[in-house]
N, C-alpha and C positions, 0 to 999 in steps of 0.2 A: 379436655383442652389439648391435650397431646393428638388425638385423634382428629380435631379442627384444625392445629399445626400441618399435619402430613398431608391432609385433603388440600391446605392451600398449596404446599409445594410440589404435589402432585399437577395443581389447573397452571401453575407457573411453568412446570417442566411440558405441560402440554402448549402451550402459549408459545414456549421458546422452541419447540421441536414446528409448529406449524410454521413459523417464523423463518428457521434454516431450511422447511422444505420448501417453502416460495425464493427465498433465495439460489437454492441449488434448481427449484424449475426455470430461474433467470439466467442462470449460467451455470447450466451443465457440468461443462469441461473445464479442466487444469488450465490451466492455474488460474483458473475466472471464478471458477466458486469460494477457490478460496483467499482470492483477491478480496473479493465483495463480503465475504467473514470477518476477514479482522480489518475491515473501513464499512463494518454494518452500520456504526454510528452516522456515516454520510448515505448512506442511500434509504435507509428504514428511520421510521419516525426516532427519535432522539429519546424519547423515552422507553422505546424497544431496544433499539440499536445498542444505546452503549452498553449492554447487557450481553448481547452477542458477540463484540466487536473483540479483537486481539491484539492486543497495545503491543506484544511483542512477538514480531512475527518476523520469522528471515525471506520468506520468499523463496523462490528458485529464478535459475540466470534461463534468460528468455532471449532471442531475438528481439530487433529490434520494433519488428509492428505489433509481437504479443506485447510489448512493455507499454505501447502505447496504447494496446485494449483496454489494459489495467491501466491506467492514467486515465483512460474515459471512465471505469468504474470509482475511481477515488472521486472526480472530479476535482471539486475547489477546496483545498483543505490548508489553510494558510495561506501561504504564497504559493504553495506546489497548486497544479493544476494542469489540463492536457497541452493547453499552449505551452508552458514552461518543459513539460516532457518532451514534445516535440522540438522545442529550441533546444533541446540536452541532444538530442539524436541528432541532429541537422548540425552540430559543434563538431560531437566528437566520431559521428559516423554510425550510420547502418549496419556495419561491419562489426562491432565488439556488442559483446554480452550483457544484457540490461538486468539487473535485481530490484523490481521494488520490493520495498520492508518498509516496514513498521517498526519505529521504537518510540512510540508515544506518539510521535508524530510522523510524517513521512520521512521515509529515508530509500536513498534510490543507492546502489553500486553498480560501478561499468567497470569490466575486464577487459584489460587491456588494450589501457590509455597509456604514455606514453609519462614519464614522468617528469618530461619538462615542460607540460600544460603548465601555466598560469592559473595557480589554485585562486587565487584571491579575485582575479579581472570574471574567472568562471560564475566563481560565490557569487558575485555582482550581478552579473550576465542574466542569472538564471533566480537571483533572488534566493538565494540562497543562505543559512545560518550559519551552516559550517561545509567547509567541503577539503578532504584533506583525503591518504592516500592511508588506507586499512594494511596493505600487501603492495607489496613493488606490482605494479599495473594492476590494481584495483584502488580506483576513485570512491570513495563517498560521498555523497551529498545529503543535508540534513534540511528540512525546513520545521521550524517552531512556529 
């Protein structure tokens, strides 16, 4: 029995490593591989993905057109999506530092914003669940 146990989770850990190598032969490079890992659940079947995926994941700060690579890799995941990314960029500027994360659900941070934005007309703007200020000029924006 034990020996039928280890065989299964051996074809499983082989299932999940073919899985991340087709993901990493999609996207290569930084921070796109590991974009596409923890939002496996939105581009890999739903019964693979959420298996791969990483509900908590910080990101690293990118410019502004990597953030919106990664915004084509999430695609539509609640309300977030690459229009809504791009209307974030096109608000607060090409110029400051884009973070998308993961905490369950998307969560994007931009360094240095300025902190008499209008947090709540923004929330609005962008569809947004929460959006509020982590560090003096670091914005958060959460969508559920």
């Amino acid at each position: 029995m034990i020996k039928k146990l280890i065989e299964a989770l051996n074809e499983v850990s082989k299932e999940k490593e073919k899985y991340l190598a087709y993901i990493k032969s999609k996207y290569p490079e930084e921070p796109f591989y590991t974009t596409a890992k923890a939002y496996a659940d939105c581009i890999l079947d739903w019964e693979i993905g959420q298996h791969l995926r990483t509900l908590d994941w910080e990101g690293i700060y990118t410019d502004a057109e990597t953030f919106l690579k990664q915004a084509e890799i999430v695609g539509e995941y609640n309300l977030f999506n690459p229009e809504v990314a791009k209307k974030l960029v096109d608000l607060l500027g090409r110029d400051k530092k884009y973070r998308l994360a993961r905490e369950y659900s998307v969560a994007v941070y931009v360094k240095g914003v300025g902190e008499d934005v209008d947090l709540e007309k923004l929330r609005e703007e962008l569809s947004a669940d929460e959006a509020d200020f982590e560090e003096k000029s670091e914005l958060r924006l959460w969508w559920d």
